[in-house]
FILUM-772239 format. One record per residue (C-alpha): x, y, z; residue in one letter. Coordinates in steps of 0.25 Angstrom, whole numbers, plus 2048, in hexadecimal, padded with zeros to 3 digits. Example, Ala and Ser with C-alpha at 12.3 -4.5 7.8 and 13.67 -1.06 7.14 Angstrom:
<rs>
<r><x>831</x><y>7EE</y><z>81F</z><type>a</type></r>
<r><x>837</x><y>7FC</y><z>81D</z><type>s</type></r>
</rs>
This chain:
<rs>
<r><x>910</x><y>8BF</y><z>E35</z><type>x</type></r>
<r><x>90E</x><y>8CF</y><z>E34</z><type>x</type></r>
<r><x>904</x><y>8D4</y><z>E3E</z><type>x</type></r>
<r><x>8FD</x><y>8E1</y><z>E3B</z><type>x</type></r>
<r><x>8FE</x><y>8EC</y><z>E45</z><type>x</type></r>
<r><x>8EF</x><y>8F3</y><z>E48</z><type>x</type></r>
<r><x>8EC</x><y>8FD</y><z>E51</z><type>x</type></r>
<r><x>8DE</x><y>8F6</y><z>E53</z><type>x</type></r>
<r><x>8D9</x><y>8E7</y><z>E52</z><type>x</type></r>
<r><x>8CA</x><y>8E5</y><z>E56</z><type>x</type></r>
<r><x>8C7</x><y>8D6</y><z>E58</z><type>x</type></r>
<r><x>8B9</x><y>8D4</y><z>E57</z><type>x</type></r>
<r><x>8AD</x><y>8DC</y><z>E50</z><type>x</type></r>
<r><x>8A0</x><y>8DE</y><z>E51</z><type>x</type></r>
<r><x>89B</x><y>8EE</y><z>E56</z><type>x</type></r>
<r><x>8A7</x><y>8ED</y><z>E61</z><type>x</type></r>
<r><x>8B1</x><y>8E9</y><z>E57</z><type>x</type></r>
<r><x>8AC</x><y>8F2</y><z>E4C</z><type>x</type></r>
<r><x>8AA</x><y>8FE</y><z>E53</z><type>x</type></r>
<r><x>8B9</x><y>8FD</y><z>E58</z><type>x</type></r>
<r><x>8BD</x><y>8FD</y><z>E49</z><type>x</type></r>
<r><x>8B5</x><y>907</y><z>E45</z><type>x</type></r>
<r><x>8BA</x><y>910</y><z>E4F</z><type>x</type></r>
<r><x>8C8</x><y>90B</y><z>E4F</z><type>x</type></r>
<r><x>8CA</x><y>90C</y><z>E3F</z><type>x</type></r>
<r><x>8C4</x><y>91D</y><z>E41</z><type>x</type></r>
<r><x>8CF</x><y>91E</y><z>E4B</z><type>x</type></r>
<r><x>8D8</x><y>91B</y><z>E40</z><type>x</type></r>
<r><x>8DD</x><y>90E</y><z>E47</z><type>x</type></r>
<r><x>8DA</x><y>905</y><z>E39</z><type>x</type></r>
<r><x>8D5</x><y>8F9</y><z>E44</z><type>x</type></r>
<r><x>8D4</x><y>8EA</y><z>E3E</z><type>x</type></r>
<r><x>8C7</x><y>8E3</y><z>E42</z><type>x</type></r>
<r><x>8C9</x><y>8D3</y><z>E44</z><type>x</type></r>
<r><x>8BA</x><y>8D2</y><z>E45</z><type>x</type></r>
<r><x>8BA</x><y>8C2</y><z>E47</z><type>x</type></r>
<r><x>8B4</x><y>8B8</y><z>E3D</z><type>x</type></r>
<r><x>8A6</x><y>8B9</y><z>E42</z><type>x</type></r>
<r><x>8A6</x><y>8C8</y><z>E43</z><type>x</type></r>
<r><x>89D</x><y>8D3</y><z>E47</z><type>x</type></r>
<r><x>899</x><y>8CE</y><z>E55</z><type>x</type></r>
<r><x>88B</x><y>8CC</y><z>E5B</z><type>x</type></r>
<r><x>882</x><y>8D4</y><z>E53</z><type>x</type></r>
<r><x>886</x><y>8CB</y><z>E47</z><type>x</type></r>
<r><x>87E</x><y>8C1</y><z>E4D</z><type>x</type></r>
<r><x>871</x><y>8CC</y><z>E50</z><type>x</type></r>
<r><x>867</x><y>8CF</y><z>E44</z><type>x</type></r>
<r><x>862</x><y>8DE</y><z>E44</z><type>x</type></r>
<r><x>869</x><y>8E7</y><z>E4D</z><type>x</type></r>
<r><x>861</x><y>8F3</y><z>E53</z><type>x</type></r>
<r><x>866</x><y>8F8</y><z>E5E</z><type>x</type></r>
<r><x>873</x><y>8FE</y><z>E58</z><type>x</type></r>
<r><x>873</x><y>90D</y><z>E56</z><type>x</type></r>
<r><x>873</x><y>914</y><z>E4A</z><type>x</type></r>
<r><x>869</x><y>908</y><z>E42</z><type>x</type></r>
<r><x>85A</x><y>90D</y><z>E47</z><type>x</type></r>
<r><x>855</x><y>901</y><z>E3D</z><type>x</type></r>
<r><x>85F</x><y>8F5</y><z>E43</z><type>x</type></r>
<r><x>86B</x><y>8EF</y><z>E3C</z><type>x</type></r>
<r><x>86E</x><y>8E0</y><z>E3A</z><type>x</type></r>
<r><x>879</x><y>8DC</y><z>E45</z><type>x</type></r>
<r><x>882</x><y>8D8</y><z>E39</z><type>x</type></r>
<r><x>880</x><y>8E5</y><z>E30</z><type>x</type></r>
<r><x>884</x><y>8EC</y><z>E3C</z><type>x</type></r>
<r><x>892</x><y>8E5</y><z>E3D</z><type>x</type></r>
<r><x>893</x><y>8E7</y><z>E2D</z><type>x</type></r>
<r><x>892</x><y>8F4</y><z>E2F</z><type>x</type></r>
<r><x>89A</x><y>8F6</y><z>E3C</z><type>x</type></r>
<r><x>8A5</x><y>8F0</y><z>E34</z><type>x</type></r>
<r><x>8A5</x><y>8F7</y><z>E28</z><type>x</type></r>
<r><x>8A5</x><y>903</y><z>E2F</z><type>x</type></r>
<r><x>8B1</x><y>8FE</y><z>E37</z><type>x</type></r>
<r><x>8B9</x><y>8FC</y><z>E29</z><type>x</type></r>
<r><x>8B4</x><y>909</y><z>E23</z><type>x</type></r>
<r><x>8BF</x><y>90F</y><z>E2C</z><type>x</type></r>
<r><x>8CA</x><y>906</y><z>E2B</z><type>x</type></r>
<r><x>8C8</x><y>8FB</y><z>E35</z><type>x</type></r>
<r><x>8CD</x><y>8ED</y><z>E2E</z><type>x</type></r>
<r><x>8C4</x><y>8E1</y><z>E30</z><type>x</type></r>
<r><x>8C8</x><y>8D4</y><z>E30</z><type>x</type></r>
<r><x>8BE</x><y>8C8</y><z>E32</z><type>x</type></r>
<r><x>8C9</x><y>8C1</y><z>E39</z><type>x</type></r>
<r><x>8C7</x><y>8B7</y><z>E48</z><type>x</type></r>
<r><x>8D0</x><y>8BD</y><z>E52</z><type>x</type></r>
<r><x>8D9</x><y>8B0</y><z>E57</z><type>x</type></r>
<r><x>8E3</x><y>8B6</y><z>E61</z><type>x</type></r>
<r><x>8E6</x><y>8C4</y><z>E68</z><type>x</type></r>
<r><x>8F2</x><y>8C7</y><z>E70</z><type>x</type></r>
<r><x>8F0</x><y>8D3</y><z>E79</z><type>x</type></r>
<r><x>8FE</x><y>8D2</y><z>E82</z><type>x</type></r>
<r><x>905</x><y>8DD</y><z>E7B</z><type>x</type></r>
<r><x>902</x><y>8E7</y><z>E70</z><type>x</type></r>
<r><x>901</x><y>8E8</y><z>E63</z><type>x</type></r>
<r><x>8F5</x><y>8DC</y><z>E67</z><type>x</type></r>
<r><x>8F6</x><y>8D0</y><z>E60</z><type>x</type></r>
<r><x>8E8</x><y>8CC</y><z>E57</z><type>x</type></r>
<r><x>8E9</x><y>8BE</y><z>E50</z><type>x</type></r>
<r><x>8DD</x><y>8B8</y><z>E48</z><type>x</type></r>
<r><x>8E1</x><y>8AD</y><z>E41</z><type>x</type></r>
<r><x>8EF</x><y>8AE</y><z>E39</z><type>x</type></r>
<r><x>8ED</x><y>8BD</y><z>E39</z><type>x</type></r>
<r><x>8F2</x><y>8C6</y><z>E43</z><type>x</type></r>
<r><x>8F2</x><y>8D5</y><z>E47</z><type>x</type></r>
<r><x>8F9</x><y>8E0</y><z>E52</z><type>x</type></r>
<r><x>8F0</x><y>8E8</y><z>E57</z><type>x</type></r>
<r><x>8F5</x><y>8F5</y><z>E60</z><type>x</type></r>
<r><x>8E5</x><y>8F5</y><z>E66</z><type>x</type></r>
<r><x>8DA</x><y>8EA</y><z>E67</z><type>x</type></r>
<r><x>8CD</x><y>8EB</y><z>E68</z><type>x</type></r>
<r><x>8C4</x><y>8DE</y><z>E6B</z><type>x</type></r>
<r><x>8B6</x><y>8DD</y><z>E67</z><type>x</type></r>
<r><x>8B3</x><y>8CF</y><z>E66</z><type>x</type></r>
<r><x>8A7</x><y>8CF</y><z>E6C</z><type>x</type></r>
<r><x>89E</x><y>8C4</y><z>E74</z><type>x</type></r>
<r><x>895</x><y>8BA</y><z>E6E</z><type>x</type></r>
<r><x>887</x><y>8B5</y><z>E73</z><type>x</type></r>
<r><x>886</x><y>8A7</y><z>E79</z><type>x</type></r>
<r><x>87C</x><y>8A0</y><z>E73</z><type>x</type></r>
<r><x>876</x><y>893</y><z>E77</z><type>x</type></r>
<r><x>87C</x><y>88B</y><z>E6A</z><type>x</type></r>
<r><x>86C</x><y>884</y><z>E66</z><type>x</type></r>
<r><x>865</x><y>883</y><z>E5B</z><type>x</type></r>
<r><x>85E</x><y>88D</y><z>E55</z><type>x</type></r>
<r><x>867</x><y>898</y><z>E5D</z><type>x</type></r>
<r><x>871</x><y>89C</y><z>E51</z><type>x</type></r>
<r><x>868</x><y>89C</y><z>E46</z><type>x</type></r>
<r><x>85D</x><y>8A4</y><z>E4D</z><type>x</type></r>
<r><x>868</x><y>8AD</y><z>E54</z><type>x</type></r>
<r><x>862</x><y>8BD</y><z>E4F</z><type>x</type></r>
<r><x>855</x><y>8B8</y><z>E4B</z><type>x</type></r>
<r><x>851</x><y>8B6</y><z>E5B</z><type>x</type></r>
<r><x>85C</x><y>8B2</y><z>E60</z><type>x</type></r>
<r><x>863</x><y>8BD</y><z>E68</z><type>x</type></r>
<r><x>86F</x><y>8BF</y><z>E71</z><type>x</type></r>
<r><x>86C</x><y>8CB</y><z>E76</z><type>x</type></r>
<r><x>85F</x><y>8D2</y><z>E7A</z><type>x</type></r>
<r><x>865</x><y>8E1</y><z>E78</z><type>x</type></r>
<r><x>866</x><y>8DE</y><z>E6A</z><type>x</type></r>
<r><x>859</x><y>8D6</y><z>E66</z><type>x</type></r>
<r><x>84F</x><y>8D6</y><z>E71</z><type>x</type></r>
<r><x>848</x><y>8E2</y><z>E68</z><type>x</type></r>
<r><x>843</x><y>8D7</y><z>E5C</z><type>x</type></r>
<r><x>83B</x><y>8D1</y><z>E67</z><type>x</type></r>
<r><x>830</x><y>8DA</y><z>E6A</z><type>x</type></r>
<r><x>824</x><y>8D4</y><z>E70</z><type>x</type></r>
<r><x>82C</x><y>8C5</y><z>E6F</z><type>x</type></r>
<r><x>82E</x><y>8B8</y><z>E77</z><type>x</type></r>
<r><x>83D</x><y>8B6</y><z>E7A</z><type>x</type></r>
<r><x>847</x><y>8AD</y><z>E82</z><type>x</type></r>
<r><x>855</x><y>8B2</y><z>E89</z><type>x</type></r>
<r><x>85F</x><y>8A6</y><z>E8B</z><type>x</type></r>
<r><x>867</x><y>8A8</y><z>E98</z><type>x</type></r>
<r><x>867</x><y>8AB</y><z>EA6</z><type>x</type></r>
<r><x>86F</x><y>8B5</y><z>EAA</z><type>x</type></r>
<r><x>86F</x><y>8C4</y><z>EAB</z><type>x</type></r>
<r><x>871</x><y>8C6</y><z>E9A</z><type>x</type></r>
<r><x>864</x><y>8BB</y><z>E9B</z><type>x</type></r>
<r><x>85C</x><y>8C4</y><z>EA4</z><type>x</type></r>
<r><x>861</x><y>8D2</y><z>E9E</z><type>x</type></r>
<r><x>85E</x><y>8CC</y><z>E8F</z><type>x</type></r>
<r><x>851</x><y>8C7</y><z>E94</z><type>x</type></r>
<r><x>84B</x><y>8D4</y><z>E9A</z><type>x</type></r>
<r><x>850</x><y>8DC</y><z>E8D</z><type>x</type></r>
<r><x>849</x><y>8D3</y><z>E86</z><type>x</type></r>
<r><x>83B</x><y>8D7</y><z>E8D</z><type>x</type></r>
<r><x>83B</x><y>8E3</y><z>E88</z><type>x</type></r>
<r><x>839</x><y>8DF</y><z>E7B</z><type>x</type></r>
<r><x>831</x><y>8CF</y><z>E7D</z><type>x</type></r>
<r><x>827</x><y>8CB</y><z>E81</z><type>x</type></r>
<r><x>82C</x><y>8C0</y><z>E8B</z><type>x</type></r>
<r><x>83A</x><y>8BC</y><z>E8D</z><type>x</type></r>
<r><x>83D</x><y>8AE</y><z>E91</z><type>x</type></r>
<r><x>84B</x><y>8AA</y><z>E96</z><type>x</type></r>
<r><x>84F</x><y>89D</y><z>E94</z><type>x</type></r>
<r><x>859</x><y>898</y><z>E9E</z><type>x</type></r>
<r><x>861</x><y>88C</y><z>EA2</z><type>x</type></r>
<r><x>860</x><y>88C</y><z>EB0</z><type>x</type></r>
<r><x>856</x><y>88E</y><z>EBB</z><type>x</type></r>
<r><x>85D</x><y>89B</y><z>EBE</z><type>x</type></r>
<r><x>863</x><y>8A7</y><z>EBA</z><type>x</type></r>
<r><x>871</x><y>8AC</y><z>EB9</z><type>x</type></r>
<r><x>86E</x><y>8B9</y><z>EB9</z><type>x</type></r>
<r><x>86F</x><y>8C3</y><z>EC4</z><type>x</type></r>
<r><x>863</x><y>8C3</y><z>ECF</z><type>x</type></r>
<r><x>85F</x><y>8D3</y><z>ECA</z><type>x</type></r>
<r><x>85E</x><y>8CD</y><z>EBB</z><type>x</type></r>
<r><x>856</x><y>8C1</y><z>EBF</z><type>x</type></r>
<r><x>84D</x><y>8CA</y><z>EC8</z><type>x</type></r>
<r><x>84A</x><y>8D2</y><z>EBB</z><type>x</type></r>
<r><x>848</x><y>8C6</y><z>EB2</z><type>x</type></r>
<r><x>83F</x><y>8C0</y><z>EBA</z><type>x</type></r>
<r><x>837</x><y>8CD</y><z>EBD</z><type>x</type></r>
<r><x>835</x><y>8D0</y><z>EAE</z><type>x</type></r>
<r><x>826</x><y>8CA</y><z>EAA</z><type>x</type></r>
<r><x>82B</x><y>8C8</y><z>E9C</z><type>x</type></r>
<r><x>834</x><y>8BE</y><z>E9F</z><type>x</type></r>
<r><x>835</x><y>8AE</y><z>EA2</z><type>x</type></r>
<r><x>83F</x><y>8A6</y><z>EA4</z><type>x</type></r>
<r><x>841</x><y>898</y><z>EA1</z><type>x</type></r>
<r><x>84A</x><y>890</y><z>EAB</z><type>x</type></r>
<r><x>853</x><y>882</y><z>EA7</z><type>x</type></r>
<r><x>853</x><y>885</y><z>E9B</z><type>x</type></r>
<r><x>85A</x><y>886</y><z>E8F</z><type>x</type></r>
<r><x>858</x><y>889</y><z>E81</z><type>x</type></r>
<r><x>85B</x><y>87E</y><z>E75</z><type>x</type></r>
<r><x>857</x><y>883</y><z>E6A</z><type>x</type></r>
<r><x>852</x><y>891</y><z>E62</z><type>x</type></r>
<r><x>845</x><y>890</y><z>E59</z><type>x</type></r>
<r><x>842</x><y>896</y><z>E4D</z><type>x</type></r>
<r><x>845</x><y>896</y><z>E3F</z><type>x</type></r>
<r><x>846</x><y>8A7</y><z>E3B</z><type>x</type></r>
<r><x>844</x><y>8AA</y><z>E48</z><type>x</type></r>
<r><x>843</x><y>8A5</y><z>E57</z><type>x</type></r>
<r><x>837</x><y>89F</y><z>E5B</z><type>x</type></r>
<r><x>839</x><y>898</y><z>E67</z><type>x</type></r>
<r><x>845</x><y>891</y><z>E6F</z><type>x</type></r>
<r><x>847</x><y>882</y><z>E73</z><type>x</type></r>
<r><x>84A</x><y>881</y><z>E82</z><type>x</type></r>
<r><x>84D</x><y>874</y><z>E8B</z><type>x</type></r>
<r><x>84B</x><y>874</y><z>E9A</z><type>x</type></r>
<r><x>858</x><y>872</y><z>EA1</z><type>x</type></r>
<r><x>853</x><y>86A</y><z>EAD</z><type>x</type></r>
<r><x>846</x><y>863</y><z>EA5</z><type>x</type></r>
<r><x>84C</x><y>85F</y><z>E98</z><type>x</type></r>
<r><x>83E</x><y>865</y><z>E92</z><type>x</type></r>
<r><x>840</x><y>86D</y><z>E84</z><type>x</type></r>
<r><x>836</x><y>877</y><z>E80</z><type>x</type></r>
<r><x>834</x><y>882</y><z>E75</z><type>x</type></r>
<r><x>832</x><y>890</y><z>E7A</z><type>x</type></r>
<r><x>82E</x><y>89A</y><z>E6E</z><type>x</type></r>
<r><x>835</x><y>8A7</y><z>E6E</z><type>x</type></r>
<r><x>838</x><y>8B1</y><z>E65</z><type>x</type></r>
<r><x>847</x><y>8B3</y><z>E68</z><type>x</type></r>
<r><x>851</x><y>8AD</y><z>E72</z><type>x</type></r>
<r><x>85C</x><y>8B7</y><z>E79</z><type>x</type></r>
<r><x>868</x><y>8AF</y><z>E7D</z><type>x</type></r>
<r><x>86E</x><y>8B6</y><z>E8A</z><type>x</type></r>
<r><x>879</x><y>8AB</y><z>E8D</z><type>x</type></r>
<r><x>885</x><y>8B2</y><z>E8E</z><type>x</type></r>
<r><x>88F</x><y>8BA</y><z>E85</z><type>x</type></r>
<r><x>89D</x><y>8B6</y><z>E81</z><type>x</type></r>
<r><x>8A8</x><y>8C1</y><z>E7F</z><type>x</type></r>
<r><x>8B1</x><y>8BC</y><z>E76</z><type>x</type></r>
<r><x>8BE</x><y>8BE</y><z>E7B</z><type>x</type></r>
<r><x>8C5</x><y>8B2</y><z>E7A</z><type>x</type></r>
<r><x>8D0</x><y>8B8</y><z>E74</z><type>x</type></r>
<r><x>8D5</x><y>8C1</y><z>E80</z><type>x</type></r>
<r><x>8D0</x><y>8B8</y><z>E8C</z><type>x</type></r>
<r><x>8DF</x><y>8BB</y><z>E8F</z><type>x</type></r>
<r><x>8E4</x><y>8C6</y><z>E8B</z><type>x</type></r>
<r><x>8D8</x><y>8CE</y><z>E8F</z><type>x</type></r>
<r><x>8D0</x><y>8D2</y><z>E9C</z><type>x</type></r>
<r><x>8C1</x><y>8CA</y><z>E9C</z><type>x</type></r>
<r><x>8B5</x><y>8CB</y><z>EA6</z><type>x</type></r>
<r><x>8B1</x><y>8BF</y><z>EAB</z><type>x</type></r>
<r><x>8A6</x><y>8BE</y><z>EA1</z><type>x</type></r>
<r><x>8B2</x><y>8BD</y><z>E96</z><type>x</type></r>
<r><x>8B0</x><y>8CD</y><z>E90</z><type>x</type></r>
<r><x>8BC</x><y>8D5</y><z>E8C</z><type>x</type></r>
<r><x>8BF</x><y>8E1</y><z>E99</z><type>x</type></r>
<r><x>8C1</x><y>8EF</y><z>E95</z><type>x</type></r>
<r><x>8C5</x><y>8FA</y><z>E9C</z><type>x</type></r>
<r><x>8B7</x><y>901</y><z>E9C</z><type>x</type></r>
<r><x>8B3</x><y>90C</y><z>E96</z><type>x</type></r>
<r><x>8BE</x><y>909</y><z>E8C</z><type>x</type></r>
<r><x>8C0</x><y>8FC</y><z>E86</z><type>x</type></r>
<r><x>8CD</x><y>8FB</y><z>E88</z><type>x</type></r>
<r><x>8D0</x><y>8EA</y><z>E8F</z><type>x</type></r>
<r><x>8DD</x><y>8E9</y><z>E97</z><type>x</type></r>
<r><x>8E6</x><y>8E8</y><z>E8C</z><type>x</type></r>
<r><x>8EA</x><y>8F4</y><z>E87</z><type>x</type></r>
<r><x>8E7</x><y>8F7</y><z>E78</z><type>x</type></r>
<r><x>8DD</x><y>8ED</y><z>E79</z><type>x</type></r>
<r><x>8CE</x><y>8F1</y><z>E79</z><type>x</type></r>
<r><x>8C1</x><y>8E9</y><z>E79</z><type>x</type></r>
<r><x>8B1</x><y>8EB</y><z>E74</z><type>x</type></r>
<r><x>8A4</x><y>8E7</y><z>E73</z><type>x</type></r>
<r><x>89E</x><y>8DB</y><z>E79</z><type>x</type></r>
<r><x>8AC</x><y>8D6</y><z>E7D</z><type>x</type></r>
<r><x>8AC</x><y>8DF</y><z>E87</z><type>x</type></r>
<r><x>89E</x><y>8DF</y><z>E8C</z><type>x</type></r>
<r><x>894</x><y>8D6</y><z>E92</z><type>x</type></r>
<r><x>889</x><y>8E2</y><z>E95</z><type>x</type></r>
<r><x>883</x><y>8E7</y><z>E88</z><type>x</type></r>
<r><x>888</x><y>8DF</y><z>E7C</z><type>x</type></r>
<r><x>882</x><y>8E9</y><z>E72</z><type>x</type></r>
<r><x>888</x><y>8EC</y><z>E65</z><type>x</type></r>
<r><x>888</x><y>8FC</y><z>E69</z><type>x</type></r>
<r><x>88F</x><y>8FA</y><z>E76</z><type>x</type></r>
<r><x>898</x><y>8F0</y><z>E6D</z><type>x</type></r>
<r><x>89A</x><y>8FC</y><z>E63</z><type>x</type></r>
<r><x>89D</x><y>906</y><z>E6E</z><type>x</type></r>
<r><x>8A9</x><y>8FF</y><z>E73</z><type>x</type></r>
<r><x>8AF</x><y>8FC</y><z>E66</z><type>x</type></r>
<r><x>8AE</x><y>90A</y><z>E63</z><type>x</type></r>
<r><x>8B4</x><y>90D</y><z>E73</z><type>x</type></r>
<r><x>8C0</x><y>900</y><z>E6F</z><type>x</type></r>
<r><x>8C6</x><y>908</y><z>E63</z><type>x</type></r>
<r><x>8C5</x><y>914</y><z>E6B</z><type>x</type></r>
<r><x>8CF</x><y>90F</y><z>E74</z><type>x</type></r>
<r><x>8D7</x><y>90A</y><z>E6B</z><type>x</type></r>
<r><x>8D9</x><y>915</y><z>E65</z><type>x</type></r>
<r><x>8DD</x><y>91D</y><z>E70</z><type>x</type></r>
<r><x>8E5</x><y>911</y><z>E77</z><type>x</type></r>
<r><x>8ED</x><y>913</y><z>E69</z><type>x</type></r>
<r><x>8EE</x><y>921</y><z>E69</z><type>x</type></r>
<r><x>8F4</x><y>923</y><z>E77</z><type>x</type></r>
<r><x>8FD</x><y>917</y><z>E74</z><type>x</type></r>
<r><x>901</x><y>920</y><z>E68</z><type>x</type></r>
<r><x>903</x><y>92C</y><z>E70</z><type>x</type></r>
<r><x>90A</x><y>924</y><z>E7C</z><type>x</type></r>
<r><x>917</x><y>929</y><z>E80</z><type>x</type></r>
</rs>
């Protein structure tokens, strides 16, 4: 089997991986993009995108990623819609395998992402954009002056539930146990904020709504009494999943499963391999933050490839 040589392969897309290529292909480095089956990352899931800069009238999350990419292509990156199935990072040119194809890559830069646990029910995957949310940042803002539930009970829970109060005009949170998880500072500002209840033994069974939420179904844990709630959105704040599977050992990973890099570069301890976007981070989670190290990940492979170019 031949296997091409590239000076770049990006794993992964989304604003993280689409951002790298972008760059990458102006630096001349003509990068291949293996963008996965189910490409494009979180904001494929989100309706209208309005908090992006450079679109004062919004963006559909989708449109955004179409447009990232074509971008991307404008200047020579070459984009597969390929499942990346095996890496081997232990020596250079890298090893990238998806499937019976495979590639040599001189840099790599991952951008796989993380993806939001959802809580598997009924109703969650149809009404997911049309009141089902993920993350507060991005949606809070369509709920002005509305009634609406967080899922959870740790600090994501409590941050996701405050933000939310800016906008709504009460905030329940819904939680499985007769406790928080959350630290004592966050619980302390949760339960001092006049706009938000909590609902304790608790967990939600099912969404409600046909277009749009109107209410959850939830089952006390202790009692075994169900009960409809009305809302006009549910936030699930249940956790993140960094998909990084594929270089649990081969990488370094944070107890939490997210790629390290070498701040403020993006550079991970292998050398020649670089990492971006929500793969690397647990705090913002924001497709400009995502963007920014992409744009930071080619950067460095750029120079890692000019310095090894100019070595002695």
């Amino acid at each position: 089997m031949t296997e091409q040589l590239r000076n770049v392969i990006v794993i992964g897309s989304g604003p993280a991986g689409h951002t790298a290529a972008l760059y990458a292909a102006r630096a001349d480095l003509e990068p291949l993009v293996l963008k996965g089956l189910e490409a494009g990352g979180q904001l494929m899931l989100t309706t209208e995108v309005e908090n992006y800069p450079g679109f004062a009238d919004g963006i559909m999350g989708p449109e955004l990623m179409d447009q990232m990419e074509k971008q991307a292509q404008r200047f020579g990156a070459e984009i597969l819609a390929v499942h990346v199935t095996e890496v081997d990072l232990s020596s250079r040119p890298f090893l990238v395998k998806a499937g019976d194809q495979q590639w040599r890559a001189k840099t790599v830069i991952v951008a796989t992402g993380a993806t939001a646990r959802w809580l598997g029910i009924p109703g969650e995957e149809r009404l997911r954009g049309r009141g089902v949310s993920a993350c507060a940042t991005c949606d809070g803002f369509f709920f002005r002056d509305r009634e609406l539930i967080v899922v959870g009970g740790g600090d994501t829970a409590m941050e996701e539930a405050m933000f939310l109060t800016k906008f709504a005009s009460k905030v329940t949170i819904v939680h499985r146990r007769h406790e928080f998880r959350a630290s004592k500072v966050m619980q302390d500002r949760t339960f001092a904020n006049p706009k938000i209840e909590v609902v304790w033994d608790s967990v939600v069974e099912g969404i409600l709504g046909e277009d749009a939420v109107t209410g959850v179904e939830i089952r006390n844990v202790a009692t075994g009494e169900v009960r409809v709630l009305g809302t006009d959105g549910v936030f699930m704040a249940i956790g993140h999943d960094p998909t990084t599977a594929l270089f649990r050992e081969q990488l370094k990973i944070d107890g939490d499963g997210y790629l390290i890099v070498q701040e403020p570069s993006t550079a991970t301890n292998v050398p020649g391999v670089f990492a971006a976007g929500d793969v690397t981070d647990h705090v913002y989670r924001q497709a400009v933050t995502a963007a920014g190290q992409g744009c930071k990940a080619a950067i460095d492979a750029e120079r890692f490839l000019e310095e090894e170019l100019h070595a002695p």
